[in-house]
N, C-alpha and C positions, 0 to 999 in steps of 0.2 A: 552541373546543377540538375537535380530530378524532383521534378513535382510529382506527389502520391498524396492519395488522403486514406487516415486511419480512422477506426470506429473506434470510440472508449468510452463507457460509462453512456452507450446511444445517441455520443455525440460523435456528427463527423467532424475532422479536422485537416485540414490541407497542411502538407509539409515540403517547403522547397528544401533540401537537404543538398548539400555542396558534395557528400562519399557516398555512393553508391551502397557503400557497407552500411552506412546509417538505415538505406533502404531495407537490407537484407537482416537486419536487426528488428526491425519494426516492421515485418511482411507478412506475419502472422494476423494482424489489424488491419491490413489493407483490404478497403472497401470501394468499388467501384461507383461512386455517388460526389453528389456534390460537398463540398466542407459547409461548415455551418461560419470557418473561420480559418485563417493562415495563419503558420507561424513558421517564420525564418531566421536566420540566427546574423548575427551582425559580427565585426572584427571584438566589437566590446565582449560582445556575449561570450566569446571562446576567448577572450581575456580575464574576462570574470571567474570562468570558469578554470583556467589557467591556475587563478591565485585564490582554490579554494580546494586545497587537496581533497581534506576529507568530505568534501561535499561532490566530488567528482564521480559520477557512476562508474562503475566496478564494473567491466566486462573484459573479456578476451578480447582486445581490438588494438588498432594502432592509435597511438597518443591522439591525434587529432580527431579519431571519428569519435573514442569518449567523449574530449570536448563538447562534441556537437549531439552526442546523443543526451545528454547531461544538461545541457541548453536549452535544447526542445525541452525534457522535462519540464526544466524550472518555466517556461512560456506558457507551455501546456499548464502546468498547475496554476497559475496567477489568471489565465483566461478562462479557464474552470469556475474558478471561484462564484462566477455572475451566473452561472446554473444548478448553483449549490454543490459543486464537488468537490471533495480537498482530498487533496495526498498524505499519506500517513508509512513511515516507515515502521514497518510490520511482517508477515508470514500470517498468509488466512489460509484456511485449510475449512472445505465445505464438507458435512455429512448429513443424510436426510436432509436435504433441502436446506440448511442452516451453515452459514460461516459464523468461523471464528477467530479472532485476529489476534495474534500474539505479539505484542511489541513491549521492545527493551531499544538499549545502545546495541550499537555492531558490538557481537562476540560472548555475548549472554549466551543465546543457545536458540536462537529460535527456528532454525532451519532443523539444526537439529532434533528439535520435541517433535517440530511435524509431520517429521521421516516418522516417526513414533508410529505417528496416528496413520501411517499410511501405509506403516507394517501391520497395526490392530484392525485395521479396517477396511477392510478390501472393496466399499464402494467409497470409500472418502478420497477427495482430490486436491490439488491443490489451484486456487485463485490466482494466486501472484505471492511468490517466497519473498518479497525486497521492499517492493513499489506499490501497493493497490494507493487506486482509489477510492471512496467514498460518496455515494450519491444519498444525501438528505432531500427525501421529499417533499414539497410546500402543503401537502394535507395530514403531514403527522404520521404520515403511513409509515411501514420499516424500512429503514436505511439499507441499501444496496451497498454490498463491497465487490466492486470492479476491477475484471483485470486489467491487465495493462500488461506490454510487450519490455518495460524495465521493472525486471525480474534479478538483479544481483548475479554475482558470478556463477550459483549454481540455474539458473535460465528456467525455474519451476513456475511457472502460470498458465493459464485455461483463458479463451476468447471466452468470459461468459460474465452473466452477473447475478448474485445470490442473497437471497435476505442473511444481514449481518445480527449475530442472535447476541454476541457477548464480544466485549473487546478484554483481553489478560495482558495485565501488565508483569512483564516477565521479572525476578531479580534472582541471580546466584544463592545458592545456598546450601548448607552442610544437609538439608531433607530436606522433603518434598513436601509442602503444605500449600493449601491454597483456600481464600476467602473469599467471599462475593464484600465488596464496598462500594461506598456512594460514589457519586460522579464530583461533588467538591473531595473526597481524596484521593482519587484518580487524576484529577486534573493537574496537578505539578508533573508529573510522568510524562501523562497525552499530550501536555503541551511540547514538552519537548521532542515530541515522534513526528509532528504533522510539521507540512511543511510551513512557514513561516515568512511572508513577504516583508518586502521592505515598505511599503506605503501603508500606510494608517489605516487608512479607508479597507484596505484587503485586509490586515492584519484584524480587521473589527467585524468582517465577512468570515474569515477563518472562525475566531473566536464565535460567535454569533452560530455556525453551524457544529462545533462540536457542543456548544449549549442544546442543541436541538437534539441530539443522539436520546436524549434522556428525554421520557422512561424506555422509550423502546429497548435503547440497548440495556444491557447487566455489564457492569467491572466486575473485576476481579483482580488481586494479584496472588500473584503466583510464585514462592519459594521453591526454585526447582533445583533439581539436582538431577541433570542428565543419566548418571550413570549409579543411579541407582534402578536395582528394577520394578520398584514402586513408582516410578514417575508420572507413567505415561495412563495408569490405572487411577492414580488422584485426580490429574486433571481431568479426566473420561470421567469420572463417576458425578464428580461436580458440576461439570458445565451441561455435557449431552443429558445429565438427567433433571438440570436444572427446569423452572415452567418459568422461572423470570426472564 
């Protein structure tokens, strides 16, 4: 067993972790300070986790440290919740001071569009390719998207946090088109990207802060087509030149 505490989203967090690999997975976040709060994983937890393939974090690691890195997530996200942060599966990619979050299902393309922007754009970086968080401020100020050290198998994220300008909701398509839309037609998509608890009370915490993203944040969606070479110049001209 090894206790460490990580920073995410300016919270610390204390983690007893049972593999040592768990530590070396999540050591990029290690802060030398006190946790604001614990999280430890239980036999359930890595059984839960067991019987929920697709929800199992994706990394190069031996069967049980996934378990356990996979776990801590989901604890991390449900104790988040109470200081307004929620999890969202996505790809943020920051430039001039501004993220932006791409999210679809696994296998759209979203790793790949933001390789795009990081071939066009030689100071843009990336936040967190998989896992970011989400920090909603209690004065209406602009939502923060946070890294995080569960990054997806390619390991793309930055120790940092950035004002979140536009979320794109990504989908397949034969060209490359893309729209700014409201937050009630966005919200069937975003619902299903964020993470999603099983208790009422969080699940109405969840809901309650993607309500809040609006106005600050701009939708979008986005008919992409990776391999065309208009792609990566639609979505650049719409968003970065967007003022909403």
């Amino acid at each position: 067993m090894k206790f460490f505490t990580i920073r995410i989203a300016n919270i610390n967090i204390g983690i007893r972790a049972e593999f040592h690999r768990s530590y070396r997975l999540l050591q990029d976040f290690v802060v030398d300070e006190e946790p604001s709060f614990t999280v430890q994983c239980s036999v359930e937890d890595f059984d839960r986790e067991a019987a929920e393939v697709e929800a199992t974090y994706q990394i190069n690691a031996p069967a049980d440290v996934r378990l356990e890195v996979s776990a801590l997530l989901r604890k991390i996200s449900e104790r988040l919740l109470s200081d307004r942060i929620f999890l969202i599966h996505g790809a943020a990619i920051a430039l001039d001071g501004q993220a932006y979050l791409f999210t679809a299902p696994s296998g759209v393309g979203k790793t790949t569009h933001i390789l795009k922007w990081l071939d066009h754009c030689p100071d843009a970086f990336v936040v967190n390719g998989d896992k970011p968080f989400i920090l909603v401020p209690t004065d209406k100020g602009q939502p923060l998207v946070c890294g995080s050290p569960w990054s997806g198998k390619e390991n793309m994220y930055t120790n940092t946090t950035v004002p979140l300008k536009s979320i794109i909701l990504m989908e397949r398509s034969e060209d490359n088109h893309i729209e700014q839309i409201s937050f009630a037609e966005a919200f069937p998509s975003l619902f299903q990207q964020v993470y999603r608890p099983d208790e009422p009370e969080k699940m109405q915490m969840t809901l309650h802060l993607l309500q809040a993203l609006t106005p600050s944040v701009s939708f979008w969606r986005f008919q992409c087509n990776n391999f065309k070479e208009d792609c990566f110049q639609v979505a650049y001209s719409a968003l970065h030149g967007s003022s909403s």
